[in-house]
C-alpha positions as CSV (number, residue, x, y, z in Angstrom):
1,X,-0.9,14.1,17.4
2,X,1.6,15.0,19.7
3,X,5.2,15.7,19.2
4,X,6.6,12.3,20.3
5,X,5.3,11.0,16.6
6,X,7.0,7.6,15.4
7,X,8.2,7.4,11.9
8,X,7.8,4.8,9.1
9,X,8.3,4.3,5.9
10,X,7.0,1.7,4.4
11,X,6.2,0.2,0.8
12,X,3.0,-0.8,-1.1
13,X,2.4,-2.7,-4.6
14,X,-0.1,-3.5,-6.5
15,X,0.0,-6.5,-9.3
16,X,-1.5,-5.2,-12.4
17,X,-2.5,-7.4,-15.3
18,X,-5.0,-6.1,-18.1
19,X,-8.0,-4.6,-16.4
20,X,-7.3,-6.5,-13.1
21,X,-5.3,-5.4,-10.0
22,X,-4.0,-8.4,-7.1
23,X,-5.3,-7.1,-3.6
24,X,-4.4,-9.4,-0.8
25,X,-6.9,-9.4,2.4
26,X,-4.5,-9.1,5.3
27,X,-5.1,-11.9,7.8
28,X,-3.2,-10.4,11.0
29,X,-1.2,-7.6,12.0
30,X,-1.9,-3.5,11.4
31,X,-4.7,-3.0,8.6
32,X,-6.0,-6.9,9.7
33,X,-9.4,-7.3,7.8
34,X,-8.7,-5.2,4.9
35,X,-8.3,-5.4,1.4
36,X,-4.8,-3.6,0.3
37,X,-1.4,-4.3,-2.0
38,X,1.6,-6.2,-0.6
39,X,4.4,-4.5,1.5
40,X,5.5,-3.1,4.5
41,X,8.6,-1.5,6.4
42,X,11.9,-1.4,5.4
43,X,14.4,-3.2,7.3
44,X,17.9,-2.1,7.5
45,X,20.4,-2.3,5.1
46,X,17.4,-2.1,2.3
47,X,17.0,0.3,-0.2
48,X,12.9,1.4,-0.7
49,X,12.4,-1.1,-3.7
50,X,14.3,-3.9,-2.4
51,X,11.9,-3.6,0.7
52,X,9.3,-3.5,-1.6
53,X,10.7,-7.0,-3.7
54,X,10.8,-9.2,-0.3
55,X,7.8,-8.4,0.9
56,X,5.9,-9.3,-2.3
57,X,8.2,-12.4,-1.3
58,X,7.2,-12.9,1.7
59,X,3.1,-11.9,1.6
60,X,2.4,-13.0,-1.8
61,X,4.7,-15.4,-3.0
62,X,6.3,-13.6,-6.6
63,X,9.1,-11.6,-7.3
64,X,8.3,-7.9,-9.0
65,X,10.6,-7.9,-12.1
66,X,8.7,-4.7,-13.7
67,X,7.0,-1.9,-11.5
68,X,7.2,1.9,-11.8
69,X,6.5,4.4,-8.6
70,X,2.9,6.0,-8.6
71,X,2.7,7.3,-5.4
72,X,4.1,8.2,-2.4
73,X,1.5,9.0,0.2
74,X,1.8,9.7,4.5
75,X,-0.3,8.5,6.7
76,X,-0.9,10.0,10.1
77,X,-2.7,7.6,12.5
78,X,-2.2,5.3,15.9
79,X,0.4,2.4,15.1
80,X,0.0,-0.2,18.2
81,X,-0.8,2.2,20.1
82,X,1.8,5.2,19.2
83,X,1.1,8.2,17.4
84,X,2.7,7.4,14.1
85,X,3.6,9.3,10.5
86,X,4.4,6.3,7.7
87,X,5.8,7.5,4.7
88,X,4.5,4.9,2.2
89,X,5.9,4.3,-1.1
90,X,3.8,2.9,-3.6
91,X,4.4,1.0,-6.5
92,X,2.4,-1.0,-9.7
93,X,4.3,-4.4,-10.7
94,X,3.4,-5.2,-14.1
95,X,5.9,-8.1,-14.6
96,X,7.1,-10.8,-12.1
97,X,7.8,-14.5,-11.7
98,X,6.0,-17.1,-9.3
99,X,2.1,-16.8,-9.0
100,X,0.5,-15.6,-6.0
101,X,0.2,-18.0,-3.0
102,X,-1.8,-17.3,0.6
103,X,1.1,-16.6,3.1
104,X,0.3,-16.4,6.9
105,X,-0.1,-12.7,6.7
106,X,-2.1,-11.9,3.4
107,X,-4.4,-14.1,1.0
108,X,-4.2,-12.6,-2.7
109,X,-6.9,-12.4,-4.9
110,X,-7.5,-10.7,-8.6
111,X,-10.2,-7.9,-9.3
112,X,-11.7,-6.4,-11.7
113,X,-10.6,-2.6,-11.7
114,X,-14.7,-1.9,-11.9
115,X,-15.0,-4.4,-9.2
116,X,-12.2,-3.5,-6.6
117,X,-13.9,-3.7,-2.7
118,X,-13.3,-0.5,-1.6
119,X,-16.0,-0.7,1.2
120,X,-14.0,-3.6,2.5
121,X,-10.5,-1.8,2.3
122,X,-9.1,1.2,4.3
123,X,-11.2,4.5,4.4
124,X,-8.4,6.5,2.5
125,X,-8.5,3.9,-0.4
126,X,-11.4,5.1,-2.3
127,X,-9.9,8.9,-2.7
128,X,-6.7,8.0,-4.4
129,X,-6.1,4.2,-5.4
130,X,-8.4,5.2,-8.6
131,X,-6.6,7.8,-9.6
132,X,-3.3,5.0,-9.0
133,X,-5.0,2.3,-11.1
134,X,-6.1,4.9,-14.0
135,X,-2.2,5.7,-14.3
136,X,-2.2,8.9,-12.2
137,X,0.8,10.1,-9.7
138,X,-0.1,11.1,-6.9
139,X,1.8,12.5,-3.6
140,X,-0.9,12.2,-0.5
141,X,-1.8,13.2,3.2
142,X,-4.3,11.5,5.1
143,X,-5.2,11.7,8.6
144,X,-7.0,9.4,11.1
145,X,-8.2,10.0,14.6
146,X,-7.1,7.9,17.3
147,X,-10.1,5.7,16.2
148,X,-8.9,5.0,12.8
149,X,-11.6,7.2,11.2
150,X,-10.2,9.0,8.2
151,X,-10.5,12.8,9.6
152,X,-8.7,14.8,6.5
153,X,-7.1,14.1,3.2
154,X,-5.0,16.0,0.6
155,X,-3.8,14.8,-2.7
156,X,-1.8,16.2,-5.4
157,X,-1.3,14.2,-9.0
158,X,2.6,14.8,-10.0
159,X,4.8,14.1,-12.9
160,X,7.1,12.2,-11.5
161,X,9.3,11.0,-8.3
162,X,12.5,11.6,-7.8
């Protein structure tokens, strides 16, 4: 990628409840046709988390009351058409009011952690949301060509975020 590289940053949760984790296929939009957690970009004014609290909101229909930070992860790849590093900040909700409704952007959906579609969700997802869903932290790099083909990844688990 070039130097004129737009910046994101953006959020990501995942409902957990027992051995089950609330993925939501995303029905238009950037990632359209794949399996992922609720979020996206922060508007201004908002602090990371309460990004994080209206989009649940607004894609899925609940309000996080309980989540912890598990990852934070960048993502190098085209974004409508521009080069584009998003910073995104990931988060498991394990408490929250409403129940999960379809919106016009994402339909939710419970899985089994054994049975989560990772053929059906973003290339990256299979080298690090495991490690998320078995309680590891993790900071990540990944990195797509200009055809969305996952070209490189790093991760490192961590203790904590600050």
């Amino acid at each position: 990628m070039n130097q004129d590289v737009k910046l994101l940053t953006t959020t990501l949760v995942f409902l957990r409840r027992d051995d089950e984790v609330l993925l939501a296929m995303k029905k238009r939009g950037h990632g359209e046709g794949h399996w992922n957690g609720a979020g996206g970009k922060i508007d201004p004014g908002e602090t990371i988390e309460q990004a994080m609290v209206r989009e649940c909101q607004e894609e899925i229909g609940v309000t996080p009351t309980a989540w912890e930070q598990i990852g934070e992860a960048d993502f190098y790849q085209l974004h409508r058409g521009e080069p584009c590093k998003n910073t995104v900040h990931v988060y498991i909700c394990t408490g929250w009011t409403g129940e999960p409704v379809e919106s016009e952007e994402m339909a939710p959906q419970w899985f089994k952690l054994a049975d989560v579609p990772y053929d059906r969700m973003w290339p990256d997802s299979i080298h690090w949301l495991p490690q998320l869903f078995a309680g590891q932290k993790i900071r990540g790099s990944f990195r797509y060509n200009d055809d969305n083909v996952l070209q490189t990844h790093e991760i490192t688990e961590v203790a904590e975020f600050a």
